[in-house]
C-alpha positions as CSV (number, residue, x, y, z in Angstrom):
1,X,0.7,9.5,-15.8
2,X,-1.4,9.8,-12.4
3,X,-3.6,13.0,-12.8
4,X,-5.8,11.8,-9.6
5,X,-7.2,14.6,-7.6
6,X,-5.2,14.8,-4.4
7,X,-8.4,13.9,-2.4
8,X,-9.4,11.0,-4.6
9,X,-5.8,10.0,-3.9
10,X,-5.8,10.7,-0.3
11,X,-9.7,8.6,-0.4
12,X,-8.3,5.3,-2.1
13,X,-5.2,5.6,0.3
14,X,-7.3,5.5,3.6
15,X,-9.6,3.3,2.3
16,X,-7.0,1.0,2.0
17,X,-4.8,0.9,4.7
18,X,-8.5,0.7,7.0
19,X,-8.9,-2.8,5.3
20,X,-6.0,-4.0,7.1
21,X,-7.7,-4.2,10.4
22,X,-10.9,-3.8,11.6
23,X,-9.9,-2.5,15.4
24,X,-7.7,-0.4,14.1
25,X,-9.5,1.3,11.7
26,X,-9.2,5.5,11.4
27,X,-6.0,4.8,13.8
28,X,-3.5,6.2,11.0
29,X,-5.8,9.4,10.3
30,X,-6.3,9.9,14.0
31,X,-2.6,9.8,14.5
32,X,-1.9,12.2,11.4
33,X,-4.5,14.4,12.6
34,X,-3.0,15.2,16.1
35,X,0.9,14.9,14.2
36,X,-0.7,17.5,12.1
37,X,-2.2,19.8,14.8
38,X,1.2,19.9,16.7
39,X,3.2,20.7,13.8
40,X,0.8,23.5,13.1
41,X,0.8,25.2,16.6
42,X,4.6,24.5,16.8
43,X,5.2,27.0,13.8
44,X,8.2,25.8,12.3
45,X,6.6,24.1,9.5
46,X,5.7,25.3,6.2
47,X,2.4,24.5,4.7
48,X,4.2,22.3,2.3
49,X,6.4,20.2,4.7
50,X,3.0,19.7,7.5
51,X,1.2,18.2,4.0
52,X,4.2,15.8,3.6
53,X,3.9,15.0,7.2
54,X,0.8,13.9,7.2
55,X,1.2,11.1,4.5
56,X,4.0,10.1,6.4
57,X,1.8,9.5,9.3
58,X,-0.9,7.8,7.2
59,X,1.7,5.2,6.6
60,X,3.5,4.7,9.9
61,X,2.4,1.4,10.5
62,X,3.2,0.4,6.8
63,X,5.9,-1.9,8.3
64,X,3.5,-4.5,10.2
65,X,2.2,-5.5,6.8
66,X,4.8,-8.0,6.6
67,X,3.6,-9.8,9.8
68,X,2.2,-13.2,8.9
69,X,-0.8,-12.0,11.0
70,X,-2.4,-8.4,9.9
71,X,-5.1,-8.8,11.8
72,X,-3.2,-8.7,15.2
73,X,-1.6,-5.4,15.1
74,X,-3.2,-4.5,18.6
75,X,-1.3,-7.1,20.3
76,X,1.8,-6.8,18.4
77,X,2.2,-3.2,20.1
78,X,1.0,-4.4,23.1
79,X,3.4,-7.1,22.5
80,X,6.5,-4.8,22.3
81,X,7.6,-6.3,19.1
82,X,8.5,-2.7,17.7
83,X,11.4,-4.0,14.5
84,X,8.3,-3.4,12.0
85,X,9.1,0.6,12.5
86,X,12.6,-0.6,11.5
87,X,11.0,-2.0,8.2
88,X,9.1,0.7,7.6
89,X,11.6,2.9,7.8
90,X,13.6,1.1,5.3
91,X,10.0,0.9,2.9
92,X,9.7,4.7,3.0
93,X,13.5,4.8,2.5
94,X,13.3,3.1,-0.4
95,X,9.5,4.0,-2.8
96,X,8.5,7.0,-0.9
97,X,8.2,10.6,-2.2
98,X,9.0,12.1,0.9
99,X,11.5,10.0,1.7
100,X,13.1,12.8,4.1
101,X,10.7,11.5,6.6
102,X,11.3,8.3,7.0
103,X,13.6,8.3,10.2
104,X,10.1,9.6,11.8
105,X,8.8,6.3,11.4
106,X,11.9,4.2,12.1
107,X,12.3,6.0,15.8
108,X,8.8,6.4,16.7
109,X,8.5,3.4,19.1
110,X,12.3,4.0,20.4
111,X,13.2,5.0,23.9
112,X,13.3,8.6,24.8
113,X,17.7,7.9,24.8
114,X,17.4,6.3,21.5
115,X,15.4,9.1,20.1
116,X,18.2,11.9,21.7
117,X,21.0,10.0,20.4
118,X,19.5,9.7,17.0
119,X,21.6,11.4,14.2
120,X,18.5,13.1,12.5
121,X,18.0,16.8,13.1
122,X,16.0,18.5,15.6
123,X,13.0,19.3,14.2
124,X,12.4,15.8,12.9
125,X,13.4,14.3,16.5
126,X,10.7,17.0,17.6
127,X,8.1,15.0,15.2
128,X,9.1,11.8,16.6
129,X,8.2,12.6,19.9
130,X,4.9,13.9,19.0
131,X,4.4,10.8,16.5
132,X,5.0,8.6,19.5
133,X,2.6,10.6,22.0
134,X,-0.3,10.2,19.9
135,X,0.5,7.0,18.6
136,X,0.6,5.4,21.8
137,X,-2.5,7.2,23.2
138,X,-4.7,5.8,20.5
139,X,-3.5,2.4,20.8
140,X,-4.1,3.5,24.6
141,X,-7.8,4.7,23.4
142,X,-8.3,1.2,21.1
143,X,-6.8,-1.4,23.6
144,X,-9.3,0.3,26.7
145,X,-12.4,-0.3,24.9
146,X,-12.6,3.6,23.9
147,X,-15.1,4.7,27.0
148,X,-13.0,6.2,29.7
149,X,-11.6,9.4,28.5
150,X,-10.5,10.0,31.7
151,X,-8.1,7.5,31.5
152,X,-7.5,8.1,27.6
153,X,-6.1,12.2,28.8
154,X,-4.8,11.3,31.8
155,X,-2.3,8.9,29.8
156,X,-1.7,11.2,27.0
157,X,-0.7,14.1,29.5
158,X,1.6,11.9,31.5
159,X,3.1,10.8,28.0
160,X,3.5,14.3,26.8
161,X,5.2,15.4,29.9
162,X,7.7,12.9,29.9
163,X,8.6,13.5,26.3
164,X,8.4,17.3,26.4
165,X,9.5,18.3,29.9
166,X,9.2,22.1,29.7
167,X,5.0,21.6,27.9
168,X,3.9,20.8,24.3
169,X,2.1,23.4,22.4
170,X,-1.0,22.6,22.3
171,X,-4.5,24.3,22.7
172,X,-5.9,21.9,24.8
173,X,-4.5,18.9,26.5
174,X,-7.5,17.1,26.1
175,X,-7.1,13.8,23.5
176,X,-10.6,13.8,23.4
177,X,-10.3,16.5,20.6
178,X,-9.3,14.0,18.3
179,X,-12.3,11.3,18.7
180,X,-15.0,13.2,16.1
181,X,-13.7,10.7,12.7
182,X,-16.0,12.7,10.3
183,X,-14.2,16.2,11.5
184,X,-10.8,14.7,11.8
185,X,-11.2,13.5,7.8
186,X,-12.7,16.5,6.5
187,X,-9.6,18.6,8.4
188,X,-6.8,16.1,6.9
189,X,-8.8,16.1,3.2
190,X,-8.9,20.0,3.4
191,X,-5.3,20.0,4.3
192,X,-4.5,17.2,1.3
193,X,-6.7,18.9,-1.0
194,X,-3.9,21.9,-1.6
195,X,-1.2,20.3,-1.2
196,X,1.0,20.5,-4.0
197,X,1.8,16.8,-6.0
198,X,3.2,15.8,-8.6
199,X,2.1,13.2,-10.5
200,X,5.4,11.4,-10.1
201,X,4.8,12.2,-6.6
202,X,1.3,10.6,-6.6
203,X,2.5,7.8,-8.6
204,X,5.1,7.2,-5.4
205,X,2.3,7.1,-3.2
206,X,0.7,4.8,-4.9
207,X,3.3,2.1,-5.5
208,X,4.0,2.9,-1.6
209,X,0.4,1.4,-1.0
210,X,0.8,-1.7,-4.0
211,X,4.1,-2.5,-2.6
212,X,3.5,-2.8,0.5
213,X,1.0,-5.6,-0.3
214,X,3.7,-7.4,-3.0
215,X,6.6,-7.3,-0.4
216,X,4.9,-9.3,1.9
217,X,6.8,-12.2,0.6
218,X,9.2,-12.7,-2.2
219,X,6.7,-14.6,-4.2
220,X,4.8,-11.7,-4.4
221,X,7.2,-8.7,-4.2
222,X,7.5,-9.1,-8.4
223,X,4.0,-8.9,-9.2
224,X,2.8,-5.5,-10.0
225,X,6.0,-4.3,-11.4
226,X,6.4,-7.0,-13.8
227,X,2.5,-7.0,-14.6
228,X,2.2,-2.9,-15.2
229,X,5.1,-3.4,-17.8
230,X,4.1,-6.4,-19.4
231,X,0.4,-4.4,-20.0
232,X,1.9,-0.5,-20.8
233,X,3.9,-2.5,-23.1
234,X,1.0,-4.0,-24.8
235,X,-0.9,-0.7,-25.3
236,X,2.4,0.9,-26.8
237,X,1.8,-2.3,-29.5
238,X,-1.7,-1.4,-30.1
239,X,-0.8,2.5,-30.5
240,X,-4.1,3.5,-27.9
241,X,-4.2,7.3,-27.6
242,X,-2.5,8.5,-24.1
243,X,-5.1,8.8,-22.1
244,X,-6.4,4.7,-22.7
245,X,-3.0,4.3,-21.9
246,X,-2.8,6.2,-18.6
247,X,-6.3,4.4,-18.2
248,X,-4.5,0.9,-18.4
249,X,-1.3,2.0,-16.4
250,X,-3.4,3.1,-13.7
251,X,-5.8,0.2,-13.6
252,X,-3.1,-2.0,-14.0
253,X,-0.7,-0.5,-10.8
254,X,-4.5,-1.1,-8.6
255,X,-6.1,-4.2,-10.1
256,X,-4.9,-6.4,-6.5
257,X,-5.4,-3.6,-4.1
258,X,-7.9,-5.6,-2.7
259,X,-5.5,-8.5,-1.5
260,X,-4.4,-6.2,1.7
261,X,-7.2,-7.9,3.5
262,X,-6.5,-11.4,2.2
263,X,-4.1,-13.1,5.0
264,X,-0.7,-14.0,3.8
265,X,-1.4,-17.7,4.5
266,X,-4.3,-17.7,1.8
267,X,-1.8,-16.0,-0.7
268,X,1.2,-17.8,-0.2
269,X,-0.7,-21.3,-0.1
270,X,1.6,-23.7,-1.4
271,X,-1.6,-26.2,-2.7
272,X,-4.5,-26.0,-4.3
273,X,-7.1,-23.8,-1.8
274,X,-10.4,-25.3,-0.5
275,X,-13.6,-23.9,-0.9
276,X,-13.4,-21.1,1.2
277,X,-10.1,-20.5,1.4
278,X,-11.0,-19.7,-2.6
279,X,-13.6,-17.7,-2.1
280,X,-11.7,-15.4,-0.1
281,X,-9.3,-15.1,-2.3
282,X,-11.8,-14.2,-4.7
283,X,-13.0,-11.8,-2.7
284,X,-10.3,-9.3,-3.6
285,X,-11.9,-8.5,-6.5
286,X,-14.7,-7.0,-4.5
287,X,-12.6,-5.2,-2.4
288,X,-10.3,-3.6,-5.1
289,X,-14.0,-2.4,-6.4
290,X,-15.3,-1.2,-3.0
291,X,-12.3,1.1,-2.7
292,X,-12.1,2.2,-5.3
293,X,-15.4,3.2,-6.5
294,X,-15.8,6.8,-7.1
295,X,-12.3,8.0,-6.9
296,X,-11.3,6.8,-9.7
297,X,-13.4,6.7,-13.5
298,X,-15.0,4.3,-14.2
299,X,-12.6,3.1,-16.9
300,X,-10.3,2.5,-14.5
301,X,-12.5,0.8,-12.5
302,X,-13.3,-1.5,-14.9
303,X,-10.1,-2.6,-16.2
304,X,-8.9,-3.1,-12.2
305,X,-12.0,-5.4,-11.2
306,X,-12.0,-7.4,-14.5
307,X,-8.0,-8.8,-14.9
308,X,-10.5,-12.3,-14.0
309,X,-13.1,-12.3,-16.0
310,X,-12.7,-14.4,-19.2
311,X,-14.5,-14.4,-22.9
312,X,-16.3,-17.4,-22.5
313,X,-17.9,-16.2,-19.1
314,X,-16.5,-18.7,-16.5
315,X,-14.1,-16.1,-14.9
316,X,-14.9,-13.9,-11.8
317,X,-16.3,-11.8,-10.1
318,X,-19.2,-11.3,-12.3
319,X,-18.9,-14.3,-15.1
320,X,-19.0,-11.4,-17.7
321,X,-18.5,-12.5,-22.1
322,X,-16.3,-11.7,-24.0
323,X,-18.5,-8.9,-25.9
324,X,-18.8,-7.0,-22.5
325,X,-14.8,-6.4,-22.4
326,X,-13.3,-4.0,-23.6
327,X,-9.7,-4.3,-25.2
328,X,-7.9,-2.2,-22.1
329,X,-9.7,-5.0,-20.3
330,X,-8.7,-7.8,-21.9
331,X,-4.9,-6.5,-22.2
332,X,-4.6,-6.3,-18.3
333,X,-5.9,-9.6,-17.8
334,X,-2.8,-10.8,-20.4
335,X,-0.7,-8.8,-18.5
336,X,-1.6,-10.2,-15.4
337,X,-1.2,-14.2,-16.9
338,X,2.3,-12.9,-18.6
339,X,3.3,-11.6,-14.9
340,X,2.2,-14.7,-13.1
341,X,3.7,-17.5,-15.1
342,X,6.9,-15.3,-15.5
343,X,7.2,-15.2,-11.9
344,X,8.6,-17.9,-9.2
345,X,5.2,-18.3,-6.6
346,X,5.2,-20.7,-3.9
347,X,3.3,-23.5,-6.0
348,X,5.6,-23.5,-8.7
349,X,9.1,-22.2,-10.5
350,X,8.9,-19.3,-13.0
351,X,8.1,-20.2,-16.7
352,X,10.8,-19.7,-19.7
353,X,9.2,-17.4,-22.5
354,X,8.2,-20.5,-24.7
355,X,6.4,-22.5,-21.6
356,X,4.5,-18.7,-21.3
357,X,3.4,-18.5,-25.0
358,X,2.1,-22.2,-25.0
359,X,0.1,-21.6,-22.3
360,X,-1.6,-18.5,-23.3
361,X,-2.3,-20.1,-26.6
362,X,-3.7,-22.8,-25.1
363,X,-5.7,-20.4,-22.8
364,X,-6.7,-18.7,-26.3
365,X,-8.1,-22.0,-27.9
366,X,-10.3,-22.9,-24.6
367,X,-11.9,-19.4,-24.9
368,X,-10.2,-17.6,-22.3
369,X,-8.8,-15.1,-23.0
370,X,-8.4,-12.8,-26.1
371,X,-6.7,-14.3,-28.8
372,X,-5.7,-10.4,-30.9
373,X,-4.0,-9.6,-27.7
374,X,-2.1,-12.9,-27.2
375,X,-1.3,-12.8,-31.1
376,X,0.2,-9.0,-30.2
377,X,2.3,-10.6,-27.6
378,X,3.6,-12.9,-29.6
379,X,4.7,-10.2,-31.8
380,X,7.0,-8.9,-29.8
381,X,7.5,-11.3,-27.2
382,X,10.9,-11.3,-26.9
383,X,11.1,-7.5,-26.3
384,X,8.0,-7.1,-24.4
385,X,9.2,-10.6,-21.8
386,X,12.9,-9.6,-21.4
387,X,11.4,-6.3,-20.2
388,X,9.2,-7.3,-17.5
389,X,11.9,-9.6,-16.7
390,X,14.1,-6.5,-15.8
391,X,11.5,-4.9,-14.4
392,X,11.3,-8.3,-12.3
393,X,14.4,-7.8,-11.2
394,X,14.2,-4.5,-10.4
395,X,11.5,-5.1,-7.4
396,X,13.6,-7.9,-6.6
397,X,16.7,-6.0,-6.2
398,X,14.8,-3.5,-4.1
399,X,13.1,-6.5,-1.8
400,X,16.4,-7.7,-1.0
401,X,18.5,-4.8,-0.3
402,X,15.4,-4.1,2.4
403,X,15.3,-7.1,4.0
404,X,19.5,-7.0,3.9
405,X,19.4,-3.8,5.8
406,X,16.1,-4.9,8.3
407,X,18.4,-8.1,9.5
408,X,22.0,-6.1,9.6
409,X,19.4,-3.7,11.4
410,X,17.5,-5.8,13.4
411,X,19.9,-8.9,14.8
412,X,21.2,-7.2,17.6
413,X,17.5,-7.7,19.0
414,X,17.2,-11.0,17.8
415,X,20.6,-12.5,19.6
């Protein structure tokens, strides 16, 4: 269960996505703010449907992830390369609460004809157009060094007059209202704050954000499902009250967050990295603790930052023993071993269930990693591996069927 306050939600969300690139950082709150603005001066928007706009717009650009390069998104717009608002549409489609939305994000770098001929109502064709106003005017705003405001209005007026011949609502034409990042945050937390969420709905956003990061490739796109499974499994065994278990579910679904600033290449290495290729890898650690910390408890906390540290102190970040590891701790980090040897990675083929067992033994016997958990998994390993299996081919299912429909939807471009 995800009981997260909607603004420590909303907190770990930006934090996030603003790891992906430093030039654009604050674009996607930006963007939502002025989306939000419009939808509020336009008045035919409940409370609850501007709230579920906004999240939409905080993840807009959730199909550029899969780009080899996230740390070029600038020049991809500049570029024109616009298919990974195709992708994102079919993302949203497919692990998104609000769902509904998604078509906002698949049209909102098409032609004004494309977005007329569009079979989606009105109303959402309306929040396209304003998507794509103030979208494009704070790429505008990012690519022009963000000094001449001048130029900054004088684009988004032209923009908005195009796209909304007889005038847009709005109190002031002036972009400008939309450079102050502290008041822009506080506005879109207020607005988050009472907004009504499940936590089946927070949960969604959440796996929005992991899985974005695991369907970067198909190597990946397995990971967290299969891991969270193989580890909620393991506290079930061990009969932890509920909330150790929400504790362990939580920490589990977060413990790579920090790889959405690790470049793909790094990831996906098919060898053994060098020095610093490593430490960057290693780095995610640190990041997963940086954006988290203070949003979530520190339970939590703990059990995401310490899937690599090991009993006999040789694991990372912080080289912490065995008696400083709690068992929450030391189930994830099982859970996270199960996950990876169960999956196919770019350096090797996925392990059968007795090739996974041998290996954690032996892991046990060199002081790794904790020998009650692994003798718990052996338990039940048929039950507890033929599960994260089908959870593995769950995510799997759901990374094909996207990338079935991006192509079918995409290679009329390509030809």
């Amino acid at each position: 269960m995800i009981e997260l306050p909607n603004e420590d939600l909303y907190e770990i969300i930006i934090r996030s996505l603003n790891r992906v690139n430093d030039l654009l950082v604050g674009h996607g709150e930006r963007v939502a703010y002025g989306v939000m603005r419009l939808a509020e001066q336009d008045g035919r928007f409940s409370e609850e449907e501007i709230g579920q706009l906004v999240w939409t717009v905080l993840f807009h650009d959730i199909g550029n992830f899969r780009k080899t390069d996230t740390w070029n998104l600038v020049q991809l717009e500049n570029d024109q390369d616009y298919s990974h608002a195709i992708y994102g549409f079919l993302f949203l489609k497919t692990f998104f609460p609000f769902s509904q939305y998604a078509p906002v994000v698949r049209y909102h770098h098409s032609t004004d004809a494309e977005i007329e001929n569009a079979c989606i109502e009105q109303k959402l064709k309306w929040v396209v157009k304003c998507l794509r106003i103030v979208d494009a005017t704070d790429l505008f705003f990012v690519n022009n060094g963000r000094k001449d405001m001048d130029k900054v209005n004088a684009y988004f007026r032209n923009l908005s007059r195009r796209l909304f011949p007889a005038g847009l609502p709005l109190e002031s034409a002036e972009f400008s209202i939309m450079r102050d990042m502290d008041a822009i945050h506080s506005r879109l937390l207020e607005r988050i704050k009472h907004q009504v969420l499940s936590n089946v709905e927070k949960e969604a956003l959440l796996r929005t954000l992991v899985c974005s990061m695991d369907f970067r490739s198909h190597y990946t796109a397995l990971h967290c499902s299969m891991m969270v499974r193989a580890s909620d499994m393991l506290a079930d065994c061990f009969g932890l009250e509920q909330k150790v278990k929400s504790e362990i579910h939580i920490g589990a679904m977060l413990h790579d967050l920090g790889k959405i600033a690790i470049p793909i290449e790094i990831l996906e290495s098919p060898g053994k990295l060098d020095g610093r290729m490593w430490e960057i890898m290693k780095s995610h650690v640190m990041i997963t603790e940086d954006i988290l910390k203070g949003y979530v408890s520190d339970e939590i906390l703990q059990i995401a930052i310490r899937h690599h540290e090991t009993l006999d102190g040789s694991g990372y970040p912080r080289g912490l023993s065995g008696a400083e590891l709690t068992l929450p701790q030391r189930i994830v980090a099982v859970g996270d071993i199960v996950s990876a040897l169960s999956e196919e990675r770019s350096y090797k083929q996925a392990f059968p269930l007795h090739e996974v067992m041998n290996i954690l033994k032996q892991m046990c016997r060199a002081g790794k990693i904790c020998p009650r958990v692994v003798q718990m998994l052996e338990e039940h390993c048929d039950s507890i591996y033929h599960a994260v299996l089908e959870k593995g081919l769950q995510a799997a299912d759901a990374f094909e069927q996207i990338y079935a429909e991006y192509y079918e939807l995409t290679q009329p471009e390509m030809e």
